[in-house]
N, CA and C atoms as a LAMMPS dump frame, in Angstrom:
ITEM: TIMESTEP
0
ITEM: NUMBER OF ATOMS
675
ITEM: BOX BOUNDS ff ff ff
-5.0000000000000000e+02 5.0000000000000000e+02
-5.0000000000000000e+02 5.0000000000000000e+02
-5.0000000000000000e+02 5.0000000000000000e+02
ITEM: ATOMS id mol type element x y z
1 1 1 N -453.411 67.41 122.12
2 1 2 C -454.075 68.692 122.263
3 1 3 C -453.077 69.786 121.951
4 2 1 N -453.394 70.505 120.797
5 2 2 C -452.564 71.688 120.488
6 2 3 C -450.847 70.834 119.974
7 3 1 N -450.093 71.547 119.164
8 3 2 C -448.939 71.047 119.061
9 3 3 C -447.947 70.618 120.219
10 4 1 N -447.557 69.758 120.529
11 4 2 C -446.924 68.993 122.072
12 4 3 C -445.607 69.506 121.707
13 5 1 N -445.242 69.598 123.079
14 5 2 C -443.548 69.744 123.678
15 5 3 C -442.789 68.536 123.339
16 6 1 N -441.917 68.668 122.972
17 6 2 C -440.901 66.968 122.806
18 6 3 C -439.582 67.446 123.458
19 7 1 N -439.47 66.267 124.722
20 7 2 C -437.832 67.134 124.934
21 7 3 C -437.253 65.131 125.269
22 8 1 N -436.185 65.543 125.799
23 8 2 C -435.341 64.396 126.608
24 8 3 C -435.283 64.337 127.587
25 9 1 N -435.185 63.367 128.419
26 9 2 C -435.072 63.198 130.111
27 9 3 C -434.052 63.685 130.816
28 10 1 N -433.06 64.35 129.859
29 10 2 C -431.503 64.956 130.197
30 10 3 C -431.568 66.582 130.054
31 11 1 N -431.363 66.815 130.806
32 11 2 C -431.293 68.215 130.849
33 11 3 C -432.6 69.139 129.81
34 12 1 N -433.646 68.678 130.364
35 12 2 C -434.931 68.783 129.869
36 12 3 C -435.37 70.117 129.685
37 13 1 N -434.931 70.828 130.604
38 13 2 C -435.054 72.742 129.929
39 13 3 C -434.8 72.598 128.751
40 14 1 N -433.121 72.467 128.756
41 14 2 C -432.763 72.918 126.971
42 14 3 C -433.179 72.14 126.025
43 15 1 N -433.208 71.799 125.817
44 15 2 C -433.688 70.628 124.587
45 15 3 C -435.186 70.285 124.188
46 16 1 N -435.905 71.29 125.033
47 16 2 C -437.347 71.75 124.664
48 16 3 C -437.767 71.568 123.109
49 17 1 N -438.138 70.77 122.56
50 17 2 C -438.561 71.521 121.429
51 17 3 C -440.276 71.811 120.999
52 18 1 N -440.639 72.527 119.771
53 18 2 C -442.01 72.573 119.865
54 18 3 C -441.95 72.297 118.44
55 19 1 N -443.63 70.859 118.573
56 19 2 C -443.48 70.43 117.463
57 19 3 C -444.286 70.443 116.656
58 20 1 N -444.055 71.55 115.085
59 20 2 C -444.798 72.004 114.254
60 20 3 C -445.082 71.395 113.258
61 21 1 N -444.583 70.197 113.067
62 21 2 C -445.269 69.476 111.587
63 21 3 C -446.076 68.396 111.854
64 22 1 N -446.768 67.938 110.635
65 22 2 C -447.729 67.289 110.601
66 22 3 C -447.246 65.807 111.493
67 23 1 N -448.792 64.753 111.678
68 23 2 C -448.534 64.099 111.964
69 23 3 C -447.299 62.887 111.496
70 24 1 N -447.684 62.998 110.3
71 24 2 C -446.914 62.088 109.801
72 24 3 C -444.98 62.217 109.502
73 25 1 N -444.595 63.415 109.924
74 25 2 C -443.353 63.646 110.215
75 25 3 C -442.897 63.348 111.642
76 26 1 N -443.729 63.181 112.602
77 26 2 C -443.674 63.244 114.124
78 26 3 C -442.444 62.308 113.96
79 27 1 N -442.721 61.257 113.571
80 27 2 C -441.962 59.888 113.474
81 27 3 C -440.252 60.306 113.503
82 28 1 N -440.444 61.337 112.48
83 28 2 C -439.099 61.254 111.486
84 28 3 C -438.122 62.158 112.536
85 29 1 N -438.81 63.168 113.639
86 29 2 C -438.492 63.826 114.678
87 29 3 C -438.061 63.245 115.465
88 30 1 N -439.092 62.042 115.884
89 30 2 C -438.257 61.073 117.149
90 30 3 C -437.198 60.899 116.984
91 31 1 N -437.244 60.256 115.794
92 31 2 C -435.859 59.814 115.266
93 31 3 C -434.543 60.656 114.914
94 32 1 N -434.542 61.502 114.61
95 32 2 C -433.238 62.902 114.81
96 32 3 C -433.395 62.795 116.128
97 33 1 N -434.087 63.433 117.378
98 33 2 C -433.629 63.035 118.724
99 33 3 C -433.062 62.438 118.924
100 34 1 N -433.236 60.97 118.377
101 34 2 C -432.503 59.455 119.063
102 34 3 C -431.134 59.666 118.462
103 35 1 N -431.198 60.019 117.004
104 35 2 C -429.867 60.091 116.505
105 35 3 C -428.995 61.268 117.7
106 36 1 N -429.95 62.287 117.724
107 36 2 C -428.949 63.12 118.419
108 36 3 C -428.048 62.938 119.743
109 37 1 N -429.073 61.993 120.276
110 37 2 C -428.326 61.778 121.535
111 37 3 C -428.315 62.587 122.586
112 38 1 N -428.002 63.726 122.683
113 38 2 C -427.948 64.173 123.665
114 38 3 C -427.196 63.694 125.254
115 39 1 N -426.133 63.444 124.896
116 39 2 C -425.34 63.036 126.277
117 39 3 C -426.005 61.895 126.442
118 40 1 N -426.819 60.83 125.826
119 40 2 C -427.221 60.122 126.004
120 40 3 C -428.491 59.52 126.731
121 41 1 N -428.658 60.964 126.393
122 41 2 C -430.377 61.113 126.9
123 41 3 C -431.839 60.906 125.803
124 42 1 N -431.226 60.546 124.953
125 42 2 C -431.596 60.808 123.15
126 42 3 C -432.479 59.245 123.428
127 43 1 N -432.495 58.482 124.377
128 43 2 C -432.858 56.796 124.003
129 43 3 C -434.697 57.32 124.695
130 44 1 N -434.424 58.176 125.146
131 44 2 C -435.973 58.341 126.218
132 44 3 C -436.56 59.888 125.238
133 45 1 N -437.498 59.799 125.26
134 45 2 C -438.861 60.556 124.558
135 45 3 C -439.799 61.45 125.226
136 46 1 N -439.777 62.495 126.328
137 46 2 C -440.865 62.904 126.625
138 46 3 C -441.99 63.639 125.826
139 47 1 N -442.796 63.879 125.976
140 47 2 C -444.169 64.379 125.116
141 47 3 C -445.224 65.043 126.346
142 48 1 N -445.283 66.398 125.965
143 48 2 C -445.969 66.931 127.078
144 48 3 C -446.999 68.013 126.387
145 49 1 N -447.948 67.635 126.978
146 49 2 C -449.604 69.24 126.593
147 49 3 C -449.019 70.243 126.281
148 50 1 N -449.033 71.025 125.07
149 50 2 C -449.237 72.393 124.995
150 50 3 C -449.745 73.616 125.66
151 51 1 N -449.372 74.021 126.596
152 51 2 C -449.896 74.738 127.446
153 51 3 C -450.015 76.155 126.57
154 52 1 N -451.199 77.014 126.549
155 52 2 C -451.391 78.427 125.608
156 52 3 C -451.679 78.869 126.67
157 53 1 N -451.025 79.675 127.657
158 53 2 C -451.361 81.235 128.392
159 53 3 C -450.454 81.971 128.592
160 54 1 N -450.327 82.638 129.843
161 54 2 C -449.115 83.245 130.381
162 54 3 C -448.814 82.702 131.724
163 55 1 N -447.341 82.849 131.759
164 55 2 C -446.603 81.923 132.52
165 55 3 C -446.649 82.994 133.835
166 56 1 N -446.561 82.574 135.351
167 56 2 C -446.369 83.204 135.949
168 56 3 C -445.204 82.437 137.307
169 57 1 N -444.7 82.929 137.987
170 57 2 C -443.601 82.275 138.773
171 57 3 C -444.215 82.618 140.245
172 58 1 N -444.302 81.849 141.057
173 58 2 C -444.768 81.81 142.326
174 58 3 C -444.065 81.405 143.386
175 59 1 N -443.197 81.894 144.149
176 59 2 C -442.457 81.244 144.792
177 59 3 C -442.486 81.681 146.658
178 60 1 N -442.448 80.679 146.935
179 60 2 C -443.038 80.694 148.768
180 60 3 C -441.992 79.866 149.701
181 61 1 N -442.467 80.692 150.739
182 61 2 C -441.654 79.822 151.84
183 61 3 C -442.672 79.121 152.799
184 62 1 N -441.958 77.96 152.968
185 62 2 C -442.86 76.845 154.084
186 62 3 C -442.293 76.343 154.542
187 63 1 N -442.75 75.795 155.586
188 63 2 C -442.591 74.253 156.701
189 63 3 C -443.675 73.187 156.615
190 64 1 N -444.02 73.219 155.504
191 64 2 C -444.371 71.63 155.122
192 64 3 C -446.071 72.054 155.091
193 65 1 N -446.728 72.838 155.796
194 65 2 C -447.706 73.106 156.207
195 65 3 C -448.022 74.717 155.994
196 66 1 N -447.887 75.522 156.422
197 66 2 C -448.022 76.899 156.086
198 66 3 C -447.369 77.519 155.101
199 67 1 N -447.49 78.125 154.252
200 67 2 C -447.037 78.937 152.895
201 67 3 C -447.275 80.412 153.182
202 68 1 N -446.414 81.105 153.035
203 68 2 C -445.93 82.501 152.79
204 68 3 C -445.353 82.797 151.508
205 69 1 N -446.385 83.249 150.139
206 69 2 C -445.59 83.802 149.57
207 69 3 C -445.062 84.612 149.234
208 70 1 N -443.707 85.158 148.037
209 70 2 C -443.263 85.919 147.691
210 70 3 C -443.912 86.992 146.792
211 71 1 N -443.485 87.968 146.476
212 71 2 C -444.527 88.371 145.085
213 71 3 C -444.113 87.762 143.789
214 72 1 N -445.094 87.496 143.186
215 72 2 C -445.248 87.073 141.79
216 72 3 C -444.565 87.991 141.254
217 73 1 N -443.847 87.308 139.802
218 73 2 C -443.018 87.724 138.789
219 73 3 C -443.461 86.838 137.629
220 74 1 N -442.881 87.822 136.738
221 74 2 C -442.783 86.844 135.177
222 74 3 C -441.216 87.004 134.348
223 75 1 N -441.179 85.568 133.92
224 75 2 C -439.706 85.851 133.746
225 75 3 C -439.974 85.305 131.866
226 76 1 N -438.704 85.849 130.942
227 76 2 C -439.18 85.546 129.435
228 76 3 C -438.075 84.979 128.74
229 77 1 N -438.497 83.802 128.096
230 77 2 C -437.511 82.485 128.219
231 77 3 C -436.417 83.209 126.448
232 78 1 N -437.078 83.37 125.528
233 78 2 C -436.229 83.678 124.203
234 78 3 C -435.185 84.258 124.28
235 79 1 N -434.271 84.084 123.621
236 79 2 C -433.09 84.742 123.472
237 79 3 C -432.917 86.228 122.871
238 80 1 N -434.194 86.548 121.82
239 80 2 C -434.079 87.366 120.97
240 80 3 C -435.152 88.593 121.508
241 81 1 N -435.207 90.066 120.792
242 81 2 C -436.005 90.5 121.429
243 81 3 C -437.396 89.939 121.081
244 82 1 N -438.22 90.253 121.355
245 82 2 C -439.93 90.389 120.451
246 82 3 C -439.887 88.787 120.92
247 83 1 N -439.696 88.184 121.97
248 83 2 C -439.905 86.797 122.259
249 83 3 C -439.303 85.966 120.907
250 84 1 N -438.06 86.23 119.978
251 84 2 C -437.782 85.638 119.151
252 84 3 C -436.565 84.912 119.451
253 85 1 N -436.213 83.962 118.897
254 85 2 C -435.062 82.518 119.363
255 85 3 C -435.429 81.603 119.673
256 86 1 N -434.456 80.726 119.79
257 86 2 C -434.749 79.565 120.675
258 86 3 C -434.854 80.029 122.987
259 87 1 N -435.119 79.097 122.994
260 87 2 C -435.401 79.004 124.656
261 87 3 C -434.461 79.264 125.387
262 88 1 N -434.393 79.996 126.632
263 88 2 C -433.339 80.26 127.327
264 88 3 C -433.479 79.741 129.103
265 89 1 N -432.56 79.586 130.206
266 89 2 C -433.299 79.906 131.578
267 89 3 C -434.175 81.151 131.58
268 90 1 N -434.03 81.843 130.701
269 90 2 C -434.345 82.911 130.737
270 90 3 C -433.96 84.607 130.77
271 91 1 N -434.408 85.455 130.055
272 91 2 C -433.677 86.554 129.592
273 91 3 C -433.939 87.817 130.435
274 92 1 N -434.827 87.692 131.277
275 92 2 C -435.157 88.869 132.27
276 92 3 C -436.444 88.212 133.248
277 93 1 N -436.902 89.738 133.872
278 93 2 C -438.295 89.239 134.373
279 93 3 C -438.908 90.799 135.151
280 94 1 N -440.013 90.595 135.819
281 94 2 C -440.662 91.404 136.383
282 94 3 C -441.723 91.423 137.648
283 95 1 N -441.762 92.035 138.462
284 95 2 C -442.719 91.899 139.576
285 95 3 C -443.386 93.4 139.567
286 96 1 N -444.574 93.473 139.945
287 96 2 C -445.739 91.805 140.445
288 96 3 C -446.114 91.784 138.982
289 97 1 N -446.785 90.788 139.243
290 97 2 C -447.47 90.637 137.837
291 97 3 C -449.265 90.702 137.833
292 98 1 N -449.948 91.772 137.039
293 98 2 C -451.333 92.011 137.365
294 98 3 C -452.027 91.198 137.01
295 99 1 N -451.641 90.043 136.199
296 99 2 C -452.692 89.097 135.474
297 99 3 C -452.418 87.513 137.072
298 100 1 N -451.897 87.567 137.945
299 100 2 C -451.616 87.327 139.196
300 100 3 C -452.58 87.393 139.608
301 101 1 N -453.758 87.848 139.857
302 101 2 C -455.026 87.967 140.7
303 101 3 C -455.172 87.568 142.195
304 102 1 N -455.491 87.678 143.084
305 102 2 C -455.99 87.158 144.108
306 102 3 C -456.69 85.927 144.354
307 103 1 N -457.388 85.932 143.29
308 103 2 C -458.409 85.13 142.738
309 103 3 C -457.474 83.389 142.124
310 104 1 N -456.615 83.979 141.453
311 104 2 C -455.497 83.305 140.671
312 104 3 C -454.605 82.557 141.993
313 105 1 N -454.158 83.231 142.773
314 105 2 C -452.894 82.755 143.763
315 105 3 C -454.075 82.238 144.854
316 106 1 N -455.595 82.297 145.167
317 106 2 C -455.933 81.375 146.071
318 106 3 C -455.8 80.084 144.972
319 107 1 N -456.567 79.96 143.834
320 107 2 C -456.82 78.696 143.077
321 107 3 C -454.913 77.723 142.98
322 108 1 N -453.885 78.426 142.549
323 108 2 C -452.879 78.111 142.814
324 108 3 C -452.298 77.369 144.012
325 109 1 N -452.781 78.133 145.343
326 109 2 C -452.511 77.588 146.333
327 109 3 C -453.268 76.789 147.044
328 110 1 N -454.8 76.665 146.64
329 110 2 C -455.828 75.427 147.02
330 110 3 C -455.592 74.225 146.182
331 111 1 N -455.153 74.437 144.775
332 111 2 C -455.241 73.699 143.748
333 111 3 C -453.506 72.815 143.87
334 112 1 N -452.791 73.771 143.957
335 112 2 C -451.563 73.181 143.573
336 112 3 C -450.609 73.132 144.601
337 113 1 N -450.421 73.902 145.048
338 113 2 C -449.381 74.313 146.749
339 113 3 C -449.821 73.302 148.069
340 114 1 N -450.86 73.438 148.027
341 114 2 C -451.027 72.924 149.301
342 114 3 C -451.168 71.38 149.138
343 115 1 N -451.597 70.726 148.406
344 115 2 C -451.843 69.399 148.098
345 115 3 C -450.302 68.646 147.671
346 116 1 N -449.608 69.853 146.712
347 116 2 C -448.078 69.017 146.326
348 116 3 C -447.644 68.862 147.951
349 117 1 N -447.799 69.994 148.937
350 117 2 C -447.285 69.205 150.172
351 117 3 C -447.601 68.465 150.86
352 118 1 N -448.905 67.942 151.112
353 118 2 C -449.87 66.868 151.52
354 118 3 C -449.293 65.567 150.534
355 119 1 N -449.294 65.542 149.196
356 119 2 C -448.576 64.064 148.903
357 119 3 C -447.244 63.866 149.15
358 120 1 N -446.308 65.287 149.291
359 120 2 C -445.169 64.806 149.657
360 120 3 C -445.13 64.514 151.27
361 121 1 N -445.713 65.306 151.78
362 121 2 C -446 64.261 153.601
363 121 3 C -446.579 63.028 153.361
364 122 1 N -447.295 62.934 152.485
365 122 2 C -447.779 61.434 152.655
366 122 3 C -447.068 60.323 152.157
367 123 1 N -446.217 60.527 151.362
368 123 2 C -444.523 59.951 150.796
369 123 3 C -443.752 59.519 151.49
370 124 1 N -444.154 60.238 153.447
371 124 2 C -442.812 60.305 153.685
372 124 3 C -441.914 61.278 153.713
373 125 1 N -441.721 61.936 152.744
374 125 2 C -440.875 63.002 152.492
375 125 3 C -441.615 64.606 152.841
376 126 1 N -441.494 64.93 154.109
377 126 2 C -441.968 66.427 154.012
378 126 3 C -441.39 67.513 153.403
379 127 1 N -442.015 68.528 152.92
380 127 2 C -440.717 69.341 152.379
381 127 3 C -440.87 70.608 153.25
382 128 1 N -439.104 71.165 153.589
383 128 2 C -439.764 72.209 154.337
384 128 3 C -438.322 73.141 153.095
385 129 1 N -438.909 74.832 152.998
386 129 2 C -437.956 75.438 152.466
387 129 3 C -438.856 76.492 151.239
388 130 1 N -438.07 76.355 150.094
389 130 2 C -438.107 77 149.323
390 130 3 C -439.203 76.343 148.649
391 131 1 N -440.619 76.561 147.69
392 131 2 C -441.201 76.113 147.01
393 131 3 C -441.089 77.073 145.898
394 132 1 N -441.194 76.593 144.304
395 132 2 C -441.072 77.524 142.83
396 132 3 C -442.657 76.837 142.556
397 133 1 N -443.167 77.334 141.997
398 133 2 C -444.091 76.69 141.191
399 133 3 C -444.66 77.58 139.541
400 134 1 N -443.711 77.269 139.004
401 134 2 C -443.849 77.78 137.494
402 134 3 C -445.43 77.379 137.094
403 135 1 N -446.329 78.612 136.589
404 135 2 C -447.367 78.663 136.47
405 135 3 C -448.105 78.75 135.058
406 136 1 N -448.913 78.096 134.66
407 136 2 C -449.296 78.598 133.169
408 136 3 C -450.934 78.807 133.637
409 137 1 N -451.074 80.367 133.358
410 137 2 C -452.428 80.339 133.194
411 137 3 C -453.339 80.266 132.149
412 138 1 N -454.115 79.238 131.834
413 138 2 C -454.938 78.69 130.631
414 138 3 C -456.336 79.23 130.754
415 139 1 N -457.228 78.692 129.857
416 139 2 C -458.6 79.082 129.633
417 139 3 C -459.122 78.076 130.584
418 140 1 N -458.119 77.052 131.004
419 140 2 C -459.173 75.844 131.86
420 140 3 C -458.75 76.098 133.004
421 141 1 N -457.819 76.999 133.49
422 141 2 C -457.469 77.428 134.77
423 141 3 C -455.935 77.361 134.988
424 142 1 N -454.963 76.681 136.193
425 142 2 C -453.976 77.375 136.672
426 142 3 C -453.378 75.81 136.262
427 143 1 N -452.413 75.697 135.419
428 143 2 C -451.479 74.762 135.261
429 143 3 C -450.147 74.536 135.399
430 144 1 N -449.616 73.416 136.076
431 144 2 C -448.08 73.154 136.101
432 144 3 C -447.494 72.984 135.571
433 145 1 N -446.062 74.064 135.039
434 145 2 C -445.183 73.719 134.503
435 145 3 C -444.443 73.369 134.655
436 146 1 N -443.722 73.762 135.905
437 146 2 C -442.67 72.957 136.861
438 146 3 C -442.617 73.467 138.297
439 147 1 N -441.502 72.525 138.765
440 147 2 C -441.646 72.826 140.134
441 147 3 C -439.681 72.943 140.451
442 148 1 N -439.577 74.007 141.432
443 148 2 C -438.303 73.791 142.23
444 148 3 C -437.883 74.176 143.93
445 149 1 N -437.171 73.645 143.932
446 149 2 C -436.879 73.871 145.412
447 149 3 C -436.081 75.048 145.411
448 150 1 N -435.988 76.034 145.23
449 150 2 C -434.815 77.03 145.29
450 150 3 C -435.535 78.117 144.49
451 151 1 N -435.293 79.273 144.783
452 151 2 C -435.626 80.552 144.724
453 151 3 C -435.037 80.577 143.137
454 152 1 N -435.987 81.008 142.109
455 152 2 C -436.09 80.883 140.624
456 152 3 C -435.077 82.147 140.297
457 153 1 N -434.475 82.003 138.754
458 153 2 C -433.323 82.645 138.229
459 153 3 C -434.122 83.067 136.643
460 154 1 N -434.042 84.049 136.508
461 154 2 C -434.274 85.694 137.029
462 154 3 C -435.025 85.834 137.742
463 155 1 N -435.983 85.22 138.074
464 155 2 C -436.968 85.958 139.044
465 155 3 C -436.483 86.566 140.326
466 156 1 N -435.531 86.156 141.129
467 156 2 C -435.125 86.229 142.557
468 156 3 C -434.393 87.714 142.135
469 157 1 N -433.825 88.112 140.843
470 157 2 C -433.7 89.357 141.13
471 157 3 C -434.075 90.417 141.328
472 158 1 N -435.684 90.12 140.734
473 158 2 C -436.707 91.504 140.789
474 158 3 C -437.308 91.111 142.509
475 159 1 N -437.433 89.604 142.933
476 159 2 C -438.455 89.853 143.678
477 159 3 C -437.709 90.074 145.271
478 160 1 N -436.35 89.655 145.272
479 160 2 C -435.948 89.831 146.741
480 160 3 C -435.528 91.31 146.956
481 161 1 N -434.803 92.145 146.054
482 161 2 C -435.06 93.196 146.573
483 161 3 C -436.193 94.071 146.871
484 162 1 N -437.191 93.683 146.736
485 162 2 C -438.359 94.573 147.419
486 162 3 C -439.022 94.065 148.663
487 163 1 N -438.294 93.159 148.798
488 163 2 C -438.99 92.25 150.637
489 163 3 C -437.89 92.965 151.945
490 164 1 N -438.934 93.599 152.45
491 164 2 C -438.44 94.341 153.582
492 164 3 C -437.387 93.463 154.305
493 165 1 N -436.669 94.088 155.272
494 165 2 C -435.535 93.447 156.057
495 165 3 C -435.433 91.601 155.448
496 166 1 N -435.51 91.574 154.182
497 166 2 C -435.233 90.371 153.761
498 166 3 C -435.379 88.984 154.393
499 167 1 N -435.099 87.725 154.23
500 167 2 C -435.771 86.299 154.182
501 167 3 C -435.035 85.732 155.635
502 168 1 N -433.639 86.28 155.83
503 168 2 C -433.392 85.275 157.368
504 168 3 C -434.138 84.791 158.182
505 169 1 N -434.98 85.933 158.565
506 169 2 C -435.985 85.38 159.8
507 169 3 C -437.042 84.037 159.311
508 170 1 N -437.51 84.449 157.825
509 170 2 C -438.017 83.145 157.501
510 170 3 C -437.603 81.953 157.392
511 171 1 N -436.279 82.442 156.664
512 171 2 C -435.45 80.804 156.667
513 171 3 C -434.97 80.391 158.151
514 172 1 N -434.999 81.206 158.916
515 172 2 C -434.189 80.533 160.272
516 172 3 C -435.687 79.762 160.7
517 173 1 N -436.857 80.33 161.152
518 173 2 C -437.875 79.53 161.516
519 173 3 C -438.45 78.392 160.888
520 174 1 N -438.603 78.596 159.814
521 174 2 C -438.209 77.043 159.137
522 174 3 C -437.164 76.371 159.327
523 175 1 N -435.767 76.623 159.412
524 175 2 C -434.986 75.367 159.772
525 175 3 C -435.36 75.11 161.454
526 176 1 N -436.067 76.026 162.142
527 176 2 C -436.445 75.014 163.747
528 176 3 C -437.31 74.648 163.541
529 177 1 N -438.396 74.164 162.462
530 177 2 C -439.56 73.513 162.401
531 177 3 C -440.782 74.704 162.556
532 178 1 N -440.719 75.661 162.209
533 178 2 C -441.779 76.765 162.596
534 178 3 C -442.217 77.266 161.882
535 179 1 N -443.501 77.892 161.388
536 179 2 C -444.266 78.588 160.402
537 179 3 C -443.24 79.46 160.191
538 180 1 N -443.211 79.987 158.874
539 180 2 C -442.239 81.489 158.519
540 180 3 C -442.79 82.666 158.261
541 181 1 N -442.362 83.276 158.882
542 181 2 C -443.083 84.944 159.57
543 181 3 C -443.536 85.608 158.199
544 182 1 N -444.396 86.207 158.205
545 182 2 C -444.977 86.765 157.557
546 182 3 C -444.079 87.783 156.744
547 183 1 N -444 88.239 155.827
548 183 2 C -443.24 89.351 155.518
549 183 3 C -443.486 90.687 155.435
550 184 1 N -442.902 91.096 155.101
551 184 2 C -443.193 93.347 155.896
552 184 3 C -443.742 93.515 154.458
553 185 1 N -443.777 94.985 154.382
554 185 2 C -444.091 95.195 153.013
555 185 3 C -443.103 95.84 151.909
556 186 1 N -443.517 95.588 151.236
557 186 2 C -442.332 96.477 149.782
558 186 3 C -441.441 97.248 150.142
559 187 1 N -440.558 97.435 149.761
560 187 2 C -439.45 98.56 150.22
561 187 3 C -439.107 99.416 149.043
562 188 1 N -439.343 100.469 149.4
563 188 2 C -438.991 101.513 148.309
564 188 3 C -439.554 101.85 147.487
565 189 1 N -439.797 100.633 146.658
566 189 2 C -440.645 100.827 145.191
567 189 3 C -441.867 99.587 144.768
568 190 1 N -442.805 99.097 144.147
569 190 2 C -443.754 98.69 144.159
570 190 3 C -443.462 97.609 143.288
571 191 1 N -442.477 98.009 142.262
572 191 2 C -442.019 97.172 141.054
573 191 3 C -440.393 96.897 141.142
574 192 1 N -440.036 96.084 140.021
575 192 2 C -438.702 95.844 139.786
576 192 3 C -438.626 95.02 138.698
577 193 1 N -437.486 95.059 138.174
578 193 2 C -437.485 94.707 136.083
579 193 3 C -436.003 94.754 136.431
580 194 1 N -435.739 93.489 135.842
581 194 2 C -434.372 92.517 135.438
582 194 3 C -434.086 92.467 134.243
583 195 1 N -432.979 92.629 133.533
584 195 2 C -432.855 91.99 132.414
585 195 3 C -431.499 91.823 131.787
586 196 1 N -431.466 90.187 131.231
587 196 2 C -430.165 89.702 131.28
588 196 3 C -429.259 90.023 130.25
589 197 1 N -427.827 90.161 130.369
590 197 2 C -427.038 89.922 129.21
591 197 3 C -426.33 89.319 128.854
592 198 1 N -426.318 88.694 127.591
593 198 2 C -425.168 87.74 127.456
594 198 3 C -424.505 87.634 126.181
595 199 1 N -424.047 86.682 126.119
596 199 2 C -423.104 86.592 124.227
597 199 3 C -424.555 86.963 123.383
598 200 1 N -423.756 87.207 121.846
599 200 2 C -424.911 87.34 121.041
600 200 3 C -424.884 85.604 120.249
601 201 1 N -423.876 85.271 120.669
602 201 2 C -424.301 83.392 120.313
603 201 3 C -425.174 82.665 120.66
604 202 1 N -425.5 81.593 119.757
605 202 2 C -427.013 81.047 120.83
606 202 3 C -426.937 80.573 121.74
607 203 1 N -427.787 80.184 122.716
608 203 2 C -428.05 79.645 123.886
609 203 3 C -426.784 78.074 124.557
610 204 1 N -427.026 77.558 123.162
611 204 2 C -426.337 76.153 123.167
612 204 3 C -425.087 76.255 122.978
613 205 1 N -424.636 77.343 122.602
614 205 2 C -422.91 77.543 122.073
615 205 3 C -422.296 78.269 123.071
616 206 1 N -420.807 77.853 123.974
617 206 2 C -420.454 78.782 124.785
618 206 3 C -419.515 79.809 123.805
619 207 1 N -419.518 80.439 124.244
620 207 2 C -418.893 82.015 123.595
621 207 3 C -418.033 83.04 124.877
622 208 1 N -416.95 83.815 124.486
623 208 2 C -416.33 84.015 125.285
624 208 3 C -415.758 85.588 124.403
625 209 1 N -415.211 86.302 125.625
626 209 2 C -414.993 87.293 124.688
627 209 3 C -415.636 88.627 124.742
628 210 1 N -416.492 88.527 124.063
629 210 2 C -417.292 90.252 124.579
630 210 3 C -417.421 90.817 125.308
631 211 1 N -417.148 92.239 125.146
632 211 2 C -417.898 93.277 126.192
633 211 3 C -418.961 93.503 126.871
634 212 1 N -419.217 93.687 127.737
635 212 2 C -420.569 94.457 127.987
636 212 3 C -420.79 95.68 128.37
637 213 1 N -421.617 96.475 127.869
638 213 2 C -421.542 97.569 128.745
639 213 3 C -422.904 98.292 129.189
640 214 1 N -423.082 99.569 129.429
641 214 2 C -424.184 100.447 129.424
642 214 3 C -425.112 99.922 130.375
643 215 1 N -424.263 99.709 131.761
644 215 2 C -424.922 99.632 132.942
645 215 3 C -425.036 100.663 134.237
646 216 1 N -424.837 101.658 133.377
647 216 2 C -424.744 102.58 134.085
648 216 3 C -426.284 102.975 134.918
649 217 1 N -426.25 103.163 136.293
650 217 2 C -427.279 103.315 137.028
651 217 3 C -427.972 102.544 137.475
652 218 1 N -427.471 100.947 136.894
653 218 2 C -428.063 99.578 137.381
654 218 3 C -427.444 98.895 138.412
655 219 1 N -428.13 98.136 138.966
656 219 2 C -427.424 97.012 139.952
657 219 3 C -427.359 96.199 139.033
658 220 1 N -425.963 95.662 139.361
659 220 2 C -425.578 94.126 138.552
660 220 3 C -425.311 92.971 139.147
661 221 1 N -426.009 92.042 139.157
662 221 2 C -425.811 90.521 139.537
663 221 3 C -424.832 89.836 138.065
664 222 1 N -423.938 89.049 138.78
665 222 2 C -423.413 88.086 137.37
666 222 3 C -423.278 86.516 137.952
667 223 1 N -423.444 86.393 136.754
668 223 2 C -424.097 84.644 136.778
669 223 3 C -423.328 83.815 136.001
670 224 1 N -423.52 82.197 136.262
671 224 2 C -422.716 81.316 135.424
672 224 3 C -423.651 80.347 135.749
673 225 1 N -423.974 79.855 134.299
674 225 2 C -424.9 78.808 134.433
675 225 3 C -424.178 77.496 133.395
């Protein structure tokens, strides 16, 4: 359905690719993968749905059972402007996001939130903490793109500074086993917009060296990934 994702089982962000030729080249693709290797991740093949919407990032706090979330953000993976390059963790982001609905984050959280924690209790494994749930919204409804345990990168920069007296109290009641308190409201401002900088080399090449500048009037987070 639609042109498929092809990546490797190794470090499966980067090595995303999207695959535009005909059927009968598919073959010849596998095969550069395998050659490539990839740290030796090159022997395994994933193949995944084409997802066509917009991505949205959802991220909540729980104790296995109750969900509190954060506000929605969108974060934008290309390197280049105009969504042009190859794939990145990502180059910025933004909160809230209006295509987010109400409507959208119950179906999300009836559909997808609450049940991923019901099979992971039923595993055995409860999860209590941080939930990500990378979102694609489609024409057939709310789909998974991924999932993480830890507060998402860029996103956590637009969305924690606007949460009143910030997350301790939540994270402390979750580590005693307790629903996590509700959160206050916005602080200051309604919105917030991130956006990253880095070498002008690609994604895959480390680079060292340059300046940065013209941050004047910004808060700066710096990162190493």
């Amino acid at each position: 359905k639609g042109e498929p994702y092809v990546g490797t089982d190794w470090a499966y962000d980067s090595f995303m690719l999207l695959m535009r030729t005909r059927s009968a080249n598919r073959t010849k693709w596998i095969a550069n993968i395998k050659k490539a290797n990839f740290n030796g991740a090159g022997g395994k093949v994933v193949f995944e749905e084409f997802l066509e919407g917009n991505e949205v990032s959802v991220i909540t706090l729980t104790d296995g059972e109750t969900i509190v979330p954060l506000e929605t953000a969108q974060d934008h993976k290309q390197v280049g402007d105009g969504d042009q390059g190859p794939n990145t963790g990502g180059m910025g982001a933004y909160t809230p996001v209006s295509i987010a609905t109400p409507e959208v984050l119950e179906e999300a959280r009836a559909r997808v939130l609450l049940p991923t924690l019901a099979a992971l209790a039923a595993q055995g494994c409860p999860f209590k903490g941080v939930l990500y749930a990378g979102l694609m919204l489609t024409r057939d409804g709310v789909k998974v793109v991924e999932f993480n345990c830890r507060l998402g990168d860029p996103e956590t920069q637009v969305v924690l500074p606007l949460v009143e007296g910030g997350l301790t109290e939540c994270f402390y009641r979750v580590a005693r086993n307790q629903p996590p308190s509700p959160l206050g409201d916005l602080e200051g401002s309604e919105w917030a917009l991130a956006s990253e900088t880095g070498a002008a080399s690609p994604p895959t090449v480390a680079f060292e060296g340059e300046r940065a500048s013209g941050f004047a009037g910004c808060n700066r987070w710096f990162a190493t990934v």
